[in-house]
C-alpha positions as CSV (number, residue, x, y, z in Angstrom):
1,X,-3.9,30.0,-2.1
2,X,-5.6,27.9,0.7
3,X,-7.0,30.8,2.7
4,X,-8.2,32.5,-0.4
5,X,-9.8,28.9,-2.3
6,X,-6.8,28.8,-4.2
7,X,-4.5,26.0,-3.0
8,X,-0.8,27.0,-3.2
9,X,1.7,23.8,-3.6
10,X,4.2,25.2,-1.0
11,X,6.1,22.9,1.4
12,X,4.6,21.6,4.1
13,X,6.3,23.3,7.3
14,X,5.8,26.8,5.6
15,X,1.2,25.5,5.3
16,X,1.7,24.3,9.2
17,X,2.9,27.6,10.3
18,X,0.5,29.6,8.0
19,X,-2.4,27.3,9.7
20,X,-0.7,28.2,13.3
21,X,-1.3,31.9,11.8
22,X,-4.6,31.5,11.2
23,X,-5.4,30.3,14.1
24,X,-4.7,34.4,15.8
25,X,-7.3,34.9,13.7
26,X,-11.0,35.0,13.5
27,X,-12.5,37.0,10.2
28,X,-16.3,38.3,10.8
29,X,-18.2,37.2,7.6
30,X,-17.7,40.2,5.5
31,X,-13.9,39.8,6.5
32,X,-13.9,36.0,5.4
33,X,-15.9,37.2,1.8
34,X,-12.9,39.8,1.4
35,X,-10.2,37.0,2.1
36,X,-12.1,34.3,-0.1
37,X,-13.0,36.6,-3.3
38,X,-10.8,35.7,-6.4
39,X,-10.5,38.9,-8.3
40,X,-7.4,40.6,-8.9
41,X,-8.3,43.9,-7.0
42,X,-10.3,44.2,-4.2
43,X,-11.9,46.4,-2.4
44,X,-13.0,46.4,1.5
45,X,-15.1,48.7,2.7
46,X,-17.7,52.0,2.9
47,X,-18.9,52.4,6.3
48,X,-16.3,53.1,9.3
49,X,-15.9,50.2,11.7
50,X,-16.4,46.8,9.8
51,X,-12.5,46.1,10.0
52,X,-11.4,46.8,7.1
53,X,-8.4,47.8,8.3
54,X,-7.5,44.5,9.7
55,X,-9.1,42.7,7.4
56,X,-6.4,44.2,5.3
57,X,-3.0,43.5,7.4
58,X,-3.9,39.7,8.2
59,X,-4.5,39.7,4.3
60,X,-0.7,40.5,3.9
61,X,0.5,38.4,6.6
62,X,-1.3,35.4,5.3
63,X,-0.4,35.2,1.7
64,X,3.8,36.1,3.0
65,X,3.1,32.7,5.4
66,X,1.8,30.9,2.5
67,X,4.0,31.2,-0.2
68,X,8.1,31.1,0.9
69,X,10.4,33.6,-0.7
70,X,7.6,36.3,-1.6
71,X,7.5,39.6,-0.6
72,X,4.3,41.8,0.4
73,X,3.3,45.5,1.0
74,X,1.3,47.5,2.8
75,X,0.8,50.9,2.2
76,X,-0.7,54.1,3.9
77,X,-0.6,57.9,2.8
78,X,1.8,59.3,5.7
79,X,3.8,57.4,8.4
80,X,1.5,58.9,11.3
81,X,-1.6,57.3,9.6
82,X,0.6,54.1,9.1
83,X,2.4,54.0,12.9
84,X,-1.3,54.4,14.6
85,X,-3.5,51.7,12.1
86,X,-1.2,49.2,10.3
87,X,1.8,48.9,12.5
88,X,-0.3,49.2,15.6
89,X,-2.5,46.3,14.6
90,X,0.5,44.2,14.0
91,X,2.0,44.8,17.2
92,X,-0.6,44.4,19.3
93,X,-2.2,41.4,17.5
94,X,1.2,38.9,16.2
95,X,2.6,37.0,18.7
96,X,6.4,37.0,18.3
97,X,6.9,33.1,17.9
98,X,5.4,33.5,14.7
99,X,7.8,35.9,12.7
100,X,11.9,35.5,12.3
101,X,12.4,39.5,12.6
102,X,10.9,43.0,13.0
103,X,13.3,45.9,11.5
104,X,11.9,48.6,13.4
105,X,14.1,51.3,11.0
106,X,12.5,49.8,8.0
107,X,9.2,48.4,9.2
108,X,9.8,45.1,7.2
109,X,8.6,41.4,9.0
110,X,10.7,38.7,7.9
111,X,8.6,35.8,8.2
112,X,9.5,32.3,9.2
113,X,9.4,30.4,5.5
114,X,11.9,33.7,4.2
115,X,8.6,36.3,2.9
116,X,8.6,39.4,3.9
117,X,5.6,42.3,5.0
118,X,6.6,45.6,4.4
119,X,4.9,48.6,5.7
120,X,5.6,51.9,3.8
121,X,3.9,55.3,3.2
122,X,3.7,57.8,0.0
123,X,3.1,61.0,1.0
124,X,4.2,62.6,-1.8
125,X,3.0,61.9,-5.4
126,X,6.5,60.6,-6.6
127,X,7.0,58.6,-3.3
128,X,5.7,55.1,-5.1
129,X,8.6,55.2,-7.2
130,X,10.7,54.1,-4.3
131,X,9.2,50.4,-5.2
132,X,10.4,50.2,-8.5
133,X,12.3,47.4,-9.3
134,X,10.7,45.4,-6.3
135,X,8.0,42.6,-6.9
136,X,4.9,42.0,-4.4
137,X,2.8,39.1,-4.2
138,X,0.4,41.2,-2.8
139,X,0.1,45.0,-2.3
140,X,-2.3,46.4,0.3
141,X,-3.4,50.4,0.4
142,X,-5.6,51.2,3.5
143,X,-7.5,54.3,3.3
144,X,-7.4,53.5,-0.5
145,X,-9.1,57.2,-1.7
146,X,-6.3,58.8,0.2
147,X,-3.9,57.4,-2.8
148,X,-3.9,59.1,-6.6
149,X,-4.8,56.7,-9.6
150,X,-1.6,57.4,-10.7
151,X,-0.3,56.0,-7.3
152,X,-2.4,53.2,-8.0
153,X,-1.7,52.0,-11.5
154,X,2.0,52.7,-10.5
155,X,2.1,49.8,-8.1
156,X,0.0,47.6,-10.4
157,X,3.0,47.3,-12.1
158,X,5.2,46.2,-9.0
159,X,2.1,43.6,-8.2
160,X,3.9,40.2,-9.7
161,X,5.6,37.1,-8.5
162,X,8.6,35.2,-9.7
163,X,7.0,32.1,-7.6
164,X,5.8,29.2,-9.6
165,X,1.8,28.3,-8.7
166,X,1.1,32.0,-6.7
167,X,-1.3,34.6,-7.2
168,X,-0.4,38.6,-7.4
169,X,-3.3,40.5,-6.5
170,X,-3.8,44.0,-4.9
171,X,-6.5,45.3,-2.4
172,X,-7.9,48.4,-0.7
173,X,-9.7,48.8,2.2
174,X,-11.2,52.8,2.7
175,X,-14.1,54.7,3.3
176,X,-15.9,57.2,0.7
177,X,-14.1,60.5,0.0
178,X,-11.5,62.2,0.1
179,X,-8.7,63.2,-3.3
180,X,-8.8,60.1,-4.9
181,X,-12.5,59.3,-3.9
182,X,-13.9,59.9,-7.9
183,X,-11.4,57.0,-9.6
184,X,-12.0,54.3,-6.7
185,X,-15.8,54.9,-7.0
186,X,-15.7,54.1,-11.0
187,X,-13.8,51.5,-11.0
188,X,-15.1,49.1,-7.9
189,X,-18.6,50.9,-7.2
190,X,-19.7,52.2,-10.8
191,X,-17.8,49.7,-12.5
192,X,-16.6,51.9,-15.4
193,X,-13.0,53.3,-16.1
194,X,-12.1,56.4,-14.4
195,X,-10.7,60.0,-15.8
196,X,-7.2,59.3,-16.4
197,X,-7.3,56.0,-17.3
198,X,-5.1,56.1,-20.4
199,X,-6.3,52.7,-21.9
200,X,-10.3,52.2,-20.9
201,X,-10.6,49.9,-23.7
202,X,-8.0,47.4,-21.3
203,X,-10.4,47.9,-18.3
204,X,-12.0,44.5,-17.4
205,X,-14.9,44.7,-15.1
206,X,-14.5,41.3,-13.6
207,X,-10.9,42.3,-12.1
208,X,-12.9,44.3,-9.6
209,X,-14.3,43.3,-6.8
210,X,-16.0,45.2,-4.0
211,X,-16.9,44.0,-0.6
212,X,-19.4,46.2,0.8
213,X,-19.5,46.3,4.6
214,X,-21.4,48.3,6.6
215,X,-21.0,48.8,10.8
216,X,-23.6,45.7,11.7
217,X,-21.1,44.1,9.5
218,X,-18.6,44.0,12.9
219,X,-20.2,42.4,16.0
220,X,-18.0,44.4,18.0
221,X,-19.7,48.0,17.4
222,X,-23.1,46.3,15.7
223,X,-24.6,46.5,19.6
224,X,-22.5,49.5,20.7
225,X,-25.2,52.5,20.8
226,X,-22.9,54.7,22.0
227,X,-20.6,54.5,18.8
228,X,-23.5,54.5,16.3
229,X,-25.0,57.7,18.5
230,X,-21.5,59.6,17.4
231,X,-21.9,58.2,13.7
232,X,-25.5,59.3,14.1
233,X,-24.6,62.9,15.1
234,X,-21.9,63.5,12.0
235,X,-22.8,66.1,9.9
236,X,-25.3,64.7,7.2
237,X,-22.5,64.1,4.3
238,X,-20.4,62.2,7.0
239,X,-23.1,60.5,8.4
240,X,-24.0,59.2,5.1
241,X,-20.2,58.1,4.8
242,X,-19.5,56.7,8.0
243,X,-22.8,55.1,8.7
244,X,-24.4,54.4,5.4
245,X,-21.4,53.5,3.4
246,X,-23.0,55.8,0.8
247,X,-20.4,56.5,-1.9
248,X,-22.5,59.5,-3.7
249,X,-21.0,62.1,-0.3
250,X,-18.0,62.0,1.2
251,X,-15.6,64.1,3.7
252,X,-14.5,67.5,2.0
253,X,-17.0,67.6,-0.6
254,X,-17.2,71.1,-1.6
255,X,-20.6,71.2,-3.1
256,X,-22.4,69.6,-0.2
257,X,-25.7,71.3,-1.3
258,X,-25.9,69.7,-4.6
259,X,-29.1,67.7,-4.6
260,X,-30.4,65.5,-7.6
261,X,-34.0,66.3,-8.4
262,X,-33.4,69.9,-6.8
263,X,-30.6,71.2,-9.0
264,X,-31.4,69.1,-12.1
265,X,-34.7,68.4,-14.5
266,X,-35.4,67.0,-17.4
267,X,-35.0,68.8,-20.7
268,X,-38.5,68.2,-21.9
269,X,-39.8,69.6,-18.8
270,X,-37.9,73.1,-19.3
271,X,-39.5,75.9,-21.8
272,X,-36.2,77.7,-22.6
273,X,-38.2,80.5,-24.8
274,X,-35.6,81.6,-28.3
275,X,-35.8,85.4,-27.0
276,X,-34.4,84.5,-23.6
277,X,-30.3,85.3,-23.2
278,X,-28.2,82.3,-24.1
279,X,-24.3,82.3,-23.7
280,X,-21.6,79.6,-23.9
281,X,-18.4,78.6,-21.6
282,X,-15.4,76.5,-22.6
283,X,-12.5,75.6,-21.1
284,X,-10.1,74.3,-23.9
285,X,-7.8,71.5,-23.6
286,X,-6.4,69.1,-26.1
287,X,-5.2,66.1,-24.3
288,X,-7.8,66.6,-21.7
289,X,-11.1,67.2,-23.0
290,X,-12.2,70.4,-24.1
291,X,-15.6,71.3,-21.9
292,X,-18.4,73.5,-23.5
293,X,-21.6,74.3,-21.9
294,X,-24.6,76.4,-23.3
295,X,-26.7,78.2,-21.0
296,X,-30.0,80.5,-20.7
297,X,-31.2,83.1,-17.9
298,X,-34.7,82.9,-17.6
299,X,-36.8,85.2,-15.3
300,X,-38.0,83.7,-11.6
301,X,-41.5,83.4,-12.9
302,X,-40.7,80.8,-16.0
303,X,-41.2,77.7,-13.3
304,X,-37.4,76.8,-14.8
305,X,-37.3,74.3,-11.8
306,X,-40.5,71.7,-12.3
307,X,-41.7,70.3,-9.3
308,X,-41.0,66.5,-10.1
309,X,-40.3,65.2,-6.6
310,X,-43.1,64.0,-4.1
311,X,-40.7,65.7,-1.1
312,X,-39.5,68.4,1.1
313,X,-37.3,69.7,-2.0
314,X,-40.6,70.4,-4.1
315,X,-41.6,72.8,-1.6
316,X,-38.1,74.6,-1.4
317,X,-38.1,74.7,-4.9
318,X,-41.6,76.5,-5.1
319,X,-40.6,78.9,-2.5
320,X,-37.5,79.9,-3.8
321,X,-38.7,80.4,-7.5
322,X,-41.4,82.4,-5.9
323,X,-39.0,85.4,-4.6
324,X,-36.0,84.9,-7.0
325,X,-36.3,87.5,-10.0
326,X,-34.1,85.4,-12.2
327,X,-32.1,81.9,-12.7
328,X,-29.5,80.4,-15.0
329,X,-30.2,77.1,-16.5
330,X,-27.1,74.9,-18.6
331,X,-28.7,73.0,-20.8
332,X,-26.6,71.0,-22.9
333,X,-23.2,69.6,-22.3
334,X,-20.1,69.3,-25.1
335,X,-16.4,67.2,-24.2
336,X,-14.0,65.6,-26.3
337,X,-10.6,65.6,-26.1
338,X,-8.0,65.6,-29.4
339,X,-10.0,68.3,-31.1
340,X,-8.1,71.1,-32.3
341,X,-9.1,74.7,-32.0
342,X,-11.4,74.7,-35.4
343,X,-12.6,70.8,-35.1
344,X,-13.7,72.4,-31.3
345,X,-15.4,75.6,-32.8
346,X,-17.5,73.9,-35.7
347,X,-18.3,71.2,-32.9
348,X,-20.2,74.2,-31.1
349,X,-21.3,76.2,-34.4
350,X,-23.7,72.8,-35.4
351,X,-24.9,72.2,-31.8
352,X,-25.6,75.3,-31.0
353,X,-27.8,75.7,-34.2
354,X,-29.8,78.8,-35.2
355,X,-29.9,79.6,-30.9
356,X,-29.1,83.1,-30.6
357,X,-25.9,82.8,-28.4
358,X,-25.2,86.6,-27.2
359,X,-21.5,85.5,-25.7
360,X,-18.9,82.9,-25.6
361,X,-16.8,82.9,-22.2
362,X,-13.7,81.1,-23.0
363,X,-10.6,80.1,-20.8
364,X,-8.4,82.8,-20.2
365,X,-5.0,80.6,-20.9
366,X,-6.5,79.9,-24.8
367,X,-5.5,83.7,-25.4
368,X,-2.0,83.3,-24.7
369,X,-1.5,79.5,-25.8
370,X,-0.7,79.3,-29.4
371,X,-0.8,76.2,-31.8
372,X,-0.1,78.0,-35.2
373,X,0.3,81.6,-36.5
374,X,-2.6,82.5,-34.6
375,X,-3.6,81.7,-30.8
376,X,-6.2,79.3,-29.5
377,X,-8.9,81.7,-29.7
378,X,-8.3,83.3,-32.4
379,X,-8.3,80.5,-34.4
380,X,-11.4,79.5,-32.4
381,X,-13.2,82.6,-32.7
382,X,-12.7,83.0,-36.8
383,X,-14.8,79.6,-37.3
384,X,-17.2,81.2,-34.6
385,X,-17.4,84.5,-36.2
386,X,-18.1,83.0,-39.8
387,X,-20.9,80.9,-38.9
388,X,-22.8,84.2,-36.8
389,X,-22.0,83.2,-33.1
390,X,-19.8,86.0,-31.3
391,X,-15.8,85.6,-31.2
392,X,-15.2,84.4,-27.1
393,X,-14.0,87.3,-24.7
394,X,-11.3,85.8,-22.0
395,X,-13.7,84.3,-18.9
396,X,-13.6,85.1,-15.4
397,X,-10.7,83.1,-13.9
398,X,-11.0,83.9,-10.0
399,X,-11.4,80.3,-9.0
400,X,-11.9,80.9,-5.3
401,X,-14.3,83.7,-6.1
402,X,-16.4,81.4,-8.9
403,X,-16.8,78.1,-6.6
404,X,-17.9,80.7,-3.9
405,X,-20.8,82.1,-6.6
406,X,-21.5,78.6,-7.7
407,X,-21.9,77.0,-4.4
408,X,-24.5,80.7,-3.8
409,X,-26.3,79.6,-6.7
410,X,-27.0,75.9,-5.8
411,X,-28.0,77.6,-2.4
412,X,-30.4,80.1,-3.4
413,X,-32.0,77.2,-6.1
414,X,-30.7,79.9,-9.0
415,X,-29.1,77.1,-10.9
416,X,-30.6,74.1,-12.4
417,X,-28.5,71.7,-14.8
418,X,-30.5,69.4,-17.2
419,X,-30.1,65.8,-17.0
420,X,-28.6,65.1,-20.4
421,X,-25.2,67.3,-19.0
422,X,-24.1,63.8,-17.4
423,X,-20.7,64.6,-16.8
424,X,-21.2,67.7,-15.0
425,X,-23.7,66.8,-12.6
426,X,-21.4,63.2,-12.0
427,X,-18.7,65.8,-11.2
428,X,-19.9,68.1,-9.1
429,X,-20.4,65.9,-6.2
430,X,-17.0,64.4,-6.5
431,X,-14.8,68.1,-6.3
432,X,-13.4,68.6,-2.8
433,X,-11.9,71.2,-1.0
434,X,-8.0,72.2,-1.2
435,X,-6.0,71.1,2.1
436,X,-4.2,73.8,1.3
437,X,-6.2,76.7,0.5
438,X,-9.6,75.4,1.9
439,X,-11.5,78.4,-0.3
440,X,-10.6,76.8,-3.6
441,X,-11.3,73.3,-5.3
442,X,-8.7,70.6,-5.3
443,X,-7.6,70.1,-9.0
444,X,-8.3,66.6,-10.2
445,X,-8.7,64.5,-13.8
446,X,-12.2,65.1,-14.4
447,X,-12.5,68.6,-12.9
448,X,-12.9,70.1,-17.1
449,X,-16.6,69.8,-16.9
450,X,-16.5,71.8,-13.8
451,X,-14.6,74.7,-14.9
452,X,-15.8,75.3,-17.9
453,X,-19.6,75.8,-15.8
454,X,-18.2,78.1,-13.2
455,X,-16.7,80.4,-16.2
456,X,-20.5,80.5,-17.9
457,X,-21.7,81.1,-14.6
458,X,-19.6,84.0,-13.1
459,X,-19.1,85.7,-16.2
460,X,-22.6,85.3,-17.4
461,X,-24.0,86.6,-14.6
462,X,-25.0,89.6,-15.5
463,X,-27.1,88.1,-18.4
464,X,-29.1,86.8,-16.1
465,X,-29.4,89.7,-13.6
466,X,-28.6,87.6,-11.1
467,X,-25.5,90.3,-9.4
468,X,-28.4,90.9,-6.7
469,X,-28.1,87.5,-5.1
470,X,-24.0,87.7,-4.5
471,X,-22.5,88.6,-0.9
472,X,-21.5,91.7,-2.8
473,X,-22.8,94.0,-5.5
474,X,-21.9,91.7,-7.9
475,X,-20.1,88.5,-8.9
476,X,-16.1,88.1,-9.2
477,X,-15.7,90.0,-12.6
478,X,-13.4,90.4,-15.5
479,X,-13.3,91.2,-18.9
480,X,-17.4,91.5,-20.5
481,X,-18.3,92.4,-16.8
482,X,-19.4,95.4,-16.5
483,X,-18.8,97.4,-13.8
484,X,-15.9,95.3,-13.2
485,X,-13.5,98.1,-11.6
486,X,-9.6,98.5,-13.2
487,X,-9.6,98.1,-17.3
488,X,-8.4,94.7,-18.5
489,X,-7.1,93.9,-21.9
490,X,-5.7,90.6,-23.7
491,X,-4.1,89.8,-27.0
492,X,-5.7,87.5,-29.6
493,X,-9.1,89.9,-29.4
494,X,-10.2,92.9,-31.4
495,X,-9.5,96.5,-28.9
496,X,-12.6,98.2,-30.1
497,X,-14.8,94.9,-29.1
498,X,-12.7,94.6,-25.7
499,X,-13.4,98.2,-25.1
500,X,-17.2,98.1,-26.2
501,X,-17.5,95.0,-23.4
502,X,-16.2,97.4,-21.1
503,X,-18.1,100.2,-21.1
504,X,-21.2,100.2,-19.4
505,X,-22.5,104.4,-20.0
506,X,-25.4,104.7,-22.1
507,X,-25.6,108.4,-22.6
508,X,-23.4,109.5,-25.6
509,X,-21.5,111.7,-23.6
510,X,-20.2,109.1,-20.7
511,X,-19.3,107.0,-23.5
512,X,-17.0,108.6,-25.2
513,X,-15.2,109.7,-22.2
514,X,-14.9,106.0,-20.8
515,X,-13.8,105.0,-24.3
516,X,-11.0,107.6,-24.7
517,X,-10.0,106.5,-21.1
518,X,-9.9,102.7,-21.9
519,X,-7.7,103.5,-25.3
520,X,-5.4,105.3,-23.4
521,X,-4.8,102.1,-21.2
522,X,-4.7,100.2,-23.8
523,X,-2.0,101.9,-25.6
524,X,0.2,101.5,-22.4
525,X,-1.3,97.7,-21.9
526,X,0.2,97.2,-26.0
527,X,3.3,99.6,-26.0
528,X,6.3,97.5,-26.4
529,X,8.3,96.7,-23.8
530,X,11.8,98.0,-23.9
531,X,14.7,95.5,-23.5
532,X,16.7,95.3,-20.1
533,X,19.9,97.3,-19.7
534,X,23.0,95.6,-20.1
535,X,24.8,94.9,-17.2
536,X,28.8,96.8,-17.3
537,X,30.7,94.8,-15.1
């Protein structure tokens, strides 16, 4: 297409009136390297105020001028984002002359030469499947991390043209963060297929192009101190955002303290002696990966967290190790989905070695989930069991409670992740808080890595003594907690080894009384459940 370096063969009345088009409009230079760059998808953006925005209408508008008969959409998450960006540029910036209609209902521009602009939103997951069936020259998502990779590779599939000589092509114009924030980061910034991608072997690198633009990008606000001052005053995660176009923060990040080179080190630099506790966390899937961590508590005084940076973290570091009594370090990283319950178990048996693992914290839902004659963890546990390595107890599953402990240990420098767990410490920068319930993390594709940590870390808390640094007497507990209040009990593992993890009492005496207790809740937890009274009508 002409505007793009990729002359279309339309008539000549339909290129006259796209020229007369063109002439309402006058891209800044980042703007014209957006319009002009030949990949398939595109991406606009990274700091706020470059005009991205309308960078991303005139897009639209320019291709429907250029080739007659085609149809093209732009998209927004919810029609209040839409009416005051989108629709609002349009209005105010297309004079009348050069359009046919405007179905205000519909919010579809009928161009002279027969094309069409559509302007839509998709609140809702499901919403893109109002476009099925349609066909789009060109499909435009503003605020592109708002959308779901599934929203994304949905309309992929709508992107095609039945015109002979014309391009298809999507674009996105956003800033970093928000929900879908992780996938738009791998595939235009990291250049890598994201979780969820069903097919990464079809991912082709050159498809993606990303236009980086930055606020001196836009002459408009480039001179304007009193916009940069507000950018400038942001919160630091925002500021990096807004300002910097930095794609490693964004708005909503729940782990805002996480700081590589403070929270991480190099394995070689960590003397994780054989004596010290070791445990491991999993949280089992099949079709998404199964996650499996091993970590070791090691007292304050074990200089767990190596002073490799020449900075103010070095010193924070020092401080903190100098008054903590203890830490938690995870120290090697296991995912793979397609495994089944055994393949997953003998996975961890041969990593884990001859380490003397004192528990294994595994998802609560692999208790109840069965795949055979026997559930997940049973099956999981016999492989476990055989090869010396203790049969998993259910782990902690108060999500609110364990991103609260997590964040407390990132905070108080009482975690430290080495660097060959990649996938955890790519993920935990990239979890964001739940609209809805603003205590808990969002659930994403990807998030695996990151639950199966925060079970090893609030159940293995008291491993590493570490109950002293919570809000309250001790971490969010539940079954191989002790201490933990009301008995708990779940099928698929042994009673006398769920009541022995219960009972805290050393003297004889105390035991025995907490153990007759705990079997006498347990008889009621196990008693048979009697069948619901028929109904005489």
């Amino acid at each position: 297409m002409a505007y793009r370096g990729k002359k279309f063969s339309g008539s000549k009345s339909s290129e006259s009136r796209a020229l007369n088009l063109r002439d309402c409009y006058h891209p800044f230079s980042r703007q014209s390297d957006f319009h002009k760059s030949p990949a398939k998808y595109r991406l606009f953006g990274g700091a706020a105020g470059p005009g991205k925005t309308k960078a991303l209408l005139w897009e639209a508008m320019l291709q429907a001028n250029e080739v007659p008969g085609c149809d093209t959409l732009l998209l927004r998450r919810t029609y209040p984002e839409l009416e005051s960006s989108l629709l609002a540029y349009f209005r105010r910036d297309v004079p009348r002359r050069f359009y046919k209609s405007y179905n205000e209902s519909k919010h579809v521009v009928t161009w002279l030469n027969g094309s069409t602009t559509r302007f839509g939103y998709c609140r809702n997951e499901n919403d893109v499947y109002q476009y099925q069936g349609a066909e789009f020259l060109f499909i435009g998502l503003d605020e592109l991390t708002h959308f779901t990779l599934k929203q994304w590779q949905f309309l992929t599939s709508r992107n095609r043209c039945p015109v002979r000589g014309s391009f298809p092509c999507m674009a996105g114009a956003t800033n970093p963060g928000n929900i879908g924030h992780a996938w738009v980061k791998a595939l235009w910034v990291d250049h890598a297929p994201p979780a969820g991608f069903e097919r990464p072997e079809l991912y082709d690198a050159s498809d993606y192009d990303f236009i980086r633009a930055r606020l001196d990008d836009n002459p408009i606000y480039a001179n304007d101190a009193q916009y940069r001052k507000t950018l400038e005053a942001l919160p630091e995660h925002l500021r990096r955002a807004f300002l910097d176009g930095d794609w490693n923060v964004f708005a909503g990040q729940y782990f805002d303290v996480f700081d590589i080179g403070r929270h991480t080190a190099r394995p070689e630099d960590l003397r994780l002696e054989p004596w010290l506790p070791r445990w491991i966390s999993i949280d089992w899937g099949f079709h998404h990966p199964s996650a499996v961590y091993w970590h070791c508590a090691v007292p304050g005084n074990a200089g767990f967290q190596p002073a490799t940076r020449g900075d103010e973290s070095q010193s924070r570091r020092q401080d903190a190790g100098a008054t903590k009594s203890s830490g938690i370090v995870t120290y090697r990283e296991f995912l793979q989905n397609g495994l089944s319950p055994r393949m997953l178990a003998q996975a961890i048996v041969e990593r884990s070695g001859r380490e003397q693992i004192r528990e294994v914290f595994l998802s609560p839902d692999a208790f109840a989930h069965r795949t055979a004659e026997a559930s997940i963890a049973e099956q999981l546990g016999d492989v476990l069991v055989a090869n010396g390595l203790p049969r998993p107890a259910p782990a902690d599953d108060d999500r609110v409670g364990g991103w609260q402990w997590m964040y407390q240990l990132l905070e108080n420098d009482a975690w430290v992740i080495t660097e060959n767990c990649a996938k955890l410490i790519d993920g935990i920068p990239l979890l964001v808080r739940d609209e809805r319930r603003i205590e808990d993390v969002r659930k994403m594709d990807g998030d695996d890595a990151a639950d199966a940590a925060r079970y090893g870390l609030v159940s293995g808390a008291r491993l590493a003594g570490l109950h002293a640094l919570a809000a309250d007497d001790a971490p969010p507990g539940g079954l191989g907690t002790q201490g933990s209040g009301e008995p708990h009990f779940v099928h698929g593992m042994p009673l006398g080894e769920q009541i022995a993890r219960q009972v805290s009492a050393t003297d004889p005496t105390s035991r025995a009384i907490h153990y007759q207790r705990l079997e006498g809740e347990a008889n009621k937890f196990f008693r048979p459940k009697g069948l619901p009274r028929r109904r005489h009508w």
